[in-house]
C-alpha positions in Angstrom: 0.0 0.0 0.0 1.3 3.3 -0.9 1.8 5.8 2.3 0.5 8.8 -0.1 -2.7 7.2 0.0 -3.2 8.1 3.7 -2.7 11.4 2.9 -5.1 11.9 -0.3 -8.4 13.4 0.3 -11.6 11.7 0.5 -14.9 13.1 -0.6 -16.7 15.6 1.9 -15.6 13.1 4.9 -12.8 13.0 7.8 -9.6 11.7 6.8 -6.9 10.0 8.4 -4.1 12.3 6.9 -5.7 15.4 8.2 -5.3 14.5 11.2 -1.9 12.8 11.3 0.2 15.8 9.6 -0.7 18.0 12.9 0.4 15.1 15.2 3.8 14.6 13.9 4.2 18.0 13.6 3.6 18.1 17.6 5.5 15.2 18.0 8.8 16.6 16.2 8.4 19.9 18.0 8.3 18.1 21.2 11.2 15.8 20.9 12.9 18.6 19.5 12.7 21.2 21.5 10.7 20.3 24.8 12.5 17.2 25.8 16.1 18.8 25.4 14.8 21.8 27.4 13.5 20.1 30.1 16.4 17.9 30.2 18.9 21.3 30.6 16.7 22.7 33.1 17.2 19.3 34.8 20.8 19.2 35.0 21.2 22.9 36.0 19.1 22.5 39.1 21.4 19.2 39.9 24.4 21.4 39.7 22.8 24.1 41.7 22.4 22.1 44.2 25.8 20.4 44.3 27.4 23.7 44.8 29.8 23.9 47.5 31.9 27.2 49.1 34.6 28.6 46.9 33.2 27.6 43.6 33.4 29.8 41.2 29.9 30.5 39.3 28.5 32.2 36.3 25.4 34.8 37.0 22.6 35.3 33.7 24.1 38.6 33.8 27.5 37.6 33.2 28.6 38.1 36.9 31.6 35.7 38.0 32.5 34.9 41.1 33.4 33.0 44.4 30.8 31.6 46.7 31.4 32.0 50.2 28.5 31.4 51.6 25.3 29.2 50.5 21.4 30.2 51.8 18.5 28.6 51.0 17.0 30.4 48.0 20.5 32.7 47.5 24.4 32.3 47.8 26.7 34.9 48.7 29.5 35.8 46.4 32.8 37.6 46.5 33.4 39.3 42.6 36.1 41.4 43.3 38.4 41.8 46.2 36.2 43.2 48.7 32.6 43.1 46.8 30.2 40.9 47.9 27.0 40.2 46.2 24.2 38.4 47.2 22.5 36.6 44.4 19.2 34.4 44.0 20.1 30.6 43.0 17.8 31.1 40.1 20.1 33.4 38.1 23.1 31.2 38.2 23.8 29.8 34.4 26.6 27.8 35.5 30.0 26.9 36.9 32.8 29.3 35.3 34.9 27.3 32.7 38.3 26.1 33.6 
């Protein structure tokens, strides 16, 4: 049987192929882009919460710096010398690259 078949129109009724084109549209878009997502979000909030005192972390506003001190929903950093900045968990992107 010829696949193009599904997808030929009938007359005046409901088809099968209008109905399976939007499906694997959905389905591309979400094992495309929703699954890899979710999977990234995933990993960040494991690495979140493995961080320790005196690593050095990337904010989403391009702040780096040391943590010396870890809170509950922020974590104290040092960015310069003497500058210490008290940030929210969720705007850390990352640990800074080596």
């Amino acid at each position: 049987m010829n696949i193009f078949l599904l997808f030929q129109e009938t007359g005046g009724g409901f088809s099968f192929g209008m109905l399976l084109m939007p499906l694997a549209i959905v389905a591309i878009f979400y094992f495309l882009v929703f699954v890899p997502q979710k999977r990234q979000k995933q990993q960040l909030q494991e690495m979140i919460t493995q961080l320790k005192i005196n690593d050095e972390i990337v904010t989403n506003g391009g702040v780096i710096g040391k943590i010396k001190e870890i809170r509950d929903t922020s974590v104290v950093i040092v960015s310069a010398e003497k500058s210490f900045l008290e940030i929210g968990k969720s705007a850390i992107v990352g640990k800074k690259p080596e």
